[in-house]
ZAMARGU-4260 file (C-alpha; in steps of 0.2 Angstrom, whole numbers, plus 5000, padded with zeros to 4 digits):
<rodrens>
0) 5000/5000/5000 | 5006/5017/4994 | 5005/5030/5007 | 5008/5050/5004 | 5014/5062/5012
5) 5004/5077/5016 | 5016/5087/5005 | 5010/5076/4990 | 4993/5077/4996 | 4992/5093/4994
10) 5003/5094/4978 | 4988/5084/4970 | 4976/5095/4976 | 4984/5110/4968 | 4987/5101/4953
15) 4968/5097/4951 | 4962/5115/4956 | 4974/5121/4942 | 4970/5106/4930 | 4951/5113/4932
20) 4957/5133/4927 | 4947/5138/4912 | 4960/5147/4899 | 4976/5144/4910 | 4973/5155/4921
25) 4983/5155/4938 | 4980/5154/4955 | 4990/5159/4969 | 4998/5149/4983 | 4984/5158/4994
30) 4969/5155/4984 | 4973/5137/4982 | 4974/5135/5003 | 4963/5144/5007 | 4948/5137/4995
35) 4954/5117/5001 | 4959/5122/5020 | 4976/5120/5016 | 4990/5126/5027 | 4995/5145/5021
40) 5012/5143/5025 | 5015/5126/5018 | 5007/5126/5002 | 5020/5142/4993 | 5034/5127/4998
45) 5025/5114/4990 | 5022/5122/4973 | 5039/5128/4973 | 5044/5110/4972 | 5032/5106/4958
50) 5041/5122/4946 | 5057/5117/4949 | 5052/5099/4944 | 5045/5108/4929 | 5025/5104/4932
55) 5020/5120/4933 | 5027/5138/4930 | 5026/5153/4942 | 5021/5172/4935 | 5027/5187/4949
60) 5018/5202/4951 | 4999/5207/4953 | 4993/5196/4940 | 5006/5180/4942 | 5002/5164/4951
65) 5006/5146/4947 | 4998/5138/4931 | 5002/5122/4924 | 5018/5120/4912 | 5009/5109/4900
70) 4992/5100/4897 | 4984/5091/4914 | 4982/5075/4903 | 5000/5074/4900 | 5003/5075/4918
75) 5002/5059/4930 | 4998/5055/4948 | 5014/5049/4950 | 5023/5064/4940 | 5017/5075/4956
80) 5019/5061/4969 | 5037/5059/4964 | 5039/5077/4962 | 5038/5078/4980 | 5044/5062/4988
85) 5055/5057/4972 | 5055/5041/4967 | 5045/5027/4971
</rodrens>
């Protein structure tokens, strides 16, 4: 039996909430925990992990945010998983 982490718990549950993002539009680290009860403070460290593992990209300013680097379908469960984690 496969266990996660929270970090990669929550990694999937940004990844979905960005997957579901009509014209790729971002979200920011806030918006995501606050709308799934997320820790604040945790949730900037996991989506840092998942840019430098090239899963999403990050936009500064007033209108950045995190938005997915290519199409959710070419994205797995176990891309975000091991993402966080690493490897199996």
């Amino acid at each position: 039996m496969l266990r996660l982490s929270k970090k990669a718990d929550y990694a999937l549950i940004a990844m979905k909430h960005l997957a579901q993002k009509r014209d790729a539009a971002s979200s920011s680290a806030r918006e995501i925990a606050e709308q799934y009860d997320t820790p604040i403070e945790l949730m900037p460290k996991v989506l840092l992990r998942l840019v430098r593992t090239g899963l999403l990209t990050s936009q500064q300013g007033t209108r950045g945010g995190y938005a997915l680097s290519r199409p959710s379908g070419t994205i797995t469960v176990a891309d975000v998983i091991q993402a966080i984690d690493g490897p199996f």
